[in-house]
N, C-alpha and C positions, 0 to 999 in steps of 0.2 A: 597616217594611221594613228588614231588616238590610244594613249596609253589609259588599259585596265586598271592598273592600279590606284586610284583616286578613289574610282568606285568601290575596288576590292577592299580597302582602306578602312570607308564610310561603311560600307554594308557587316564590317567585322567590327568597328566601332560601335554599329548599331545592336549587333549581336551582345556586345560584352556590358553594354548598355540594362538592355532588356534582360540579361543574366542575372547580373549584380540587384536589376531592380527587384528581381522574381524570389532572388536569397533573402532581401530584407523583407521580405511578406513572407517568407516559410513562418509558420509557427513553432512555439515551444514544445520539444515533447518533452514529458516527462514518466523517467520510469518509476512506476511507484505502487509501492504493497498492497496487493489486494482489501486490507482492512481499511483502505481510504476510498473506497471507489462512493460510497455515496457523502463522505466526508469534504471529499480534491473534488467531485464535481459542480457540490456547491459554491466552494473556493474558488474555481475556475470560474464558474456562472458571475460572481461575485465580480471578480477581477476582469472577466469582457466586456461586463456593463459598462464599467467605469475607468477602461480604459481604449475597449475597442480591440485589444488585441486577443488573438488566436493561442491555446493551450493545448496542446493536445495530449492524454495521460493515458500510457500504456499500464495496463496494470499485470500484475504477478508476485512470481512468491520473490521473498528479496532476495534469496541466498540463489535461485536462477537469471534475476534481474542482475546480481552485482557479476555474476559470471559471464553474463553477455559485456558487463561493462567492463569486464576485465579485456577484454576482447576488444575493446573499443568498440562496442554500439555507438550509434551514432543519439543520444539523448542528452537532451543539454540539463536534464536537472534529474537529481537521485531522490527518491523520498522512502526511507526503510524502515521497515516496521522492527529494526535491532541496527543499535546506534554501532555496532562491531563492523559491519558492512562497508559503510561509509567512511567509518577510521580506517578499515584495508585499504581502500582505495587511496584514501589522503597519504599513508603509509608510502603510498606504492610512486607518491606523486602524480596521481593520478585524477589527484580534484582542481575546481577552481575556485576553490572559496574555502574556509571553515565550516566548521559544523554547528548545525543551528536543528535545537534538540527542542521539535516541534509538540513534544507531549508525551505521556506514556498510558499506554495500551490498558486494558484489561481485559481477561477473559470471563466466559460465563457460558455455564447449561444450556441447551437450549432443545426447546422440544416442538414439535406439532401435535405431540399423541400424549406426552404428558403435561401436567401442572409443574413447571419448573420452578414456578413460586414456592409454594411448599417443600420442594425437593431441594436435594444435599447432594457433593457431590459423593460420600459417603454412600448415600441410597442407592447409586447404582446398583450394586450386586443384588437386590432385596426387588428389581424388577423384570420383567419377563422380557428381555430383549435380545432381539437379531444382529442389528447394525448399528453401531456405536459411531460415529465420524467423529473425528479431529485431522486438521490437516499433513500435510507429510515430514514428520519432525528431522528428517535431513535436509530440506532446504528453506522450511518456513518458519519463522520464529514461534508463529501462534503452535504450532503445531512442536514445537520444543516444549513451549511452556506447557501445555496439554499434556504432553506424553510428562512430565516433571511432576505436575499437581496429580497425576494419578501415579506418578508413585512416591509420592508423599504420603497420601492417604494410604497408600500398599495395593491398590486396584490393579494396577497396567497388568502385573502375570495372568491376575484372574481372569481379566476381561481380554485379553489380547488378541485369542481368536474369534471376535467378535468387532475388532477394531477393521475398520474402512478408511483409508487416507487418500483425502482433495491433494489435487497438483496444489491448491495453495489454500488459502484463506477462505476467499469468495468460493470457490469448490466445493467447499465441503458445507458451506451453508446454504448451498445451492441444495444437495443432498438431502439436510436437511427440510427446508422447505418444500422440497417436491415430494417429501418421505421417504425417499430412497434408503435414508436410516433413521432408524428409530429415537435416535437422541444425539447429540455429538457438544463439541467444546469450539465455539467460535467467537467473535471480539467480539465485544462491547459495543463497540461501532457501528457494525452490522445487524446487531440485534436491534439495535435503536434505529434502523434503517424504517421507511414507511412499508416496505416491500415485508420484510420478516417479521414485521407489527402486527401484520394483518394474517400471517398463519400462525404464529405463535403463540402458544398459552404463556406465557412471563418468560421470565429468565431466573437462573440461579447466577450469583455474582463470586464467582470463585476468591477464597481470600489469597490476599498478597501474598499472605506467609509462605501458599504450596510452591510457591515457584519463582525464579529471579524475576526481577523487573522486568517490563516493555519498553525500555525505553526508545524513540523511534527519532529517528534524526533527517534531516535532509542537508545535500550538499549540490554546488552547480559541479558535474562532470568538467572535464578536461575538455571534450568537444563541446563543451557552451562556455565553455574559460574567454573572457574578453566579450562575450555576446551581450548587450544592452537588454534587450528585452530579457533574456535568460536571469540576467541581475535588475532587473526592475518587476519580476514574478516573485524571486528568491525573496527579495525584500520585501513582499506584498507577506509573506505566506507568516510574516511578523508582526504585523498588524493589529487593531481589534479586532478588527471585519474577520479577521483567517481566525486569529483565537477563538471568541464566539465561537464561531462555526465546530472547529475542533472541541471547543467542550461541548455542543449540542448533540457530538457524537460520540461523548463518553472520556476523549481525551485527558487524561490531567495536567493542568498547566502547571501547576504550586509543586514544581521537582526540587528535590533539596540537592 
């Protein structure tokens, strides 16, 4: 009687084989702030060309993003639109890398129905509006800052029952663009996007002073901690190629 086990052996060999092959072709995902989705795609686009590999970029608000990573989601790279995020986590020991503090954000007006060029954020109370968006200032940074620069100015009481908040970013310029509100407060980024170029009358460029920085950071998670590819992205997104890109989408690189 011939003994199974040789084959049982080989055929489990072959299995662990074909495993390990199928892990080193998973792609990168990365969780990261909705005010990058047409910023990280270019990046991505960028970095497949010319390397061939696979990125894949979930997007969301960061403060829901860092809570699934608290959790251990399984994303090997964090990209947040609030450099606080990414420090909890390295805090927590929970990164695999430093922080590499990719740019900072801005906010700005943005309309389909008005002239944002000419407009202040001041003028809101002096127009005839229903639906105001900014995104949801308990877990999105944009939407902290938002709800901050209006009340700066002293707006937010007045206008509050008129205020609509996106799950995140891209949400609420979604809103926007389809009209669903009448004006709202979303990034720089997005308005510089070709998609919100083409229903927008301009933008208003909200100043620094209403509200703290954007500063926005990325770091590799703890489940990409050790991953090659994971650290040959990280290291890309440092680049000209990545910078370019990020100031084409409003980024500031020159942080003091």
């Amino acid at each position: 009687m011939k003994s199974i086990y040789p084959y049982f052996a080989i055929t489990t060999l072959l299995f662990f084989i074909g495993f390990h092959s199928l892990n080193a072709q998973e792609p990168i995902r990365v969780a990261a702030a909705s005010d990058l989705k047409f910023a990280l795609d270019d990046i991505i686009e960028a970095y497949t060309q010319g390397t061939g590999k696979r990125v894949v970029p979930i997007y969301g608000s960061s403060g829901k993003l860092f809570e699934q990573l608290s959790n251990k989601a399984p994303f090997h790279l964090y990209m947040s639109a609030d450099v606080e995020y990414p420090k909890m986590l390295i805090e927590k020991e929970m990164s695999g890398s430093e922080l590499h503090i990719y740019g900072e954000g801005r906010l700005v007006l943005w309309s389909r129905k008005f002239d944002c060029d000419a407009a202040t954020l001041e003028g809101l109370s002096q127009l005839d509006l229903k639906k105001i968006a900014i995104a949801n200032p308990n877990h999105a940074p944009y939407g902290m800052r938002a709800k901050e620069s209006l009340e700066y100015y002293k707006l937010y009481d007045t206008i509050r029952s008129k205020i609509v908040l996106g799950e995140n970013i891209s949400q609420t310029a979604q809103f926007l663009s389809t009209g669903a509100a009448d004006v709202g407060i979303i990034a720089l980024s997005l308005a510089l996007s070709p998609t919100m170029k083409k229903y927008g009358k301009g933008y208003y460029l909200l100043p620094a002073k209403s509200h703290n920085p954007l500063l926005q950071g990325a770091i590799i998670t703890d489940f990409g901690k050790g991953n090659t590819d994971a650290t040959l992205f990280f290291d890309f997104l440092k680049t000209p190629v990545a910078e370019k890109i990020f100031k084409t989408y409003g980024f500031i690189q020159e942080i003091e």
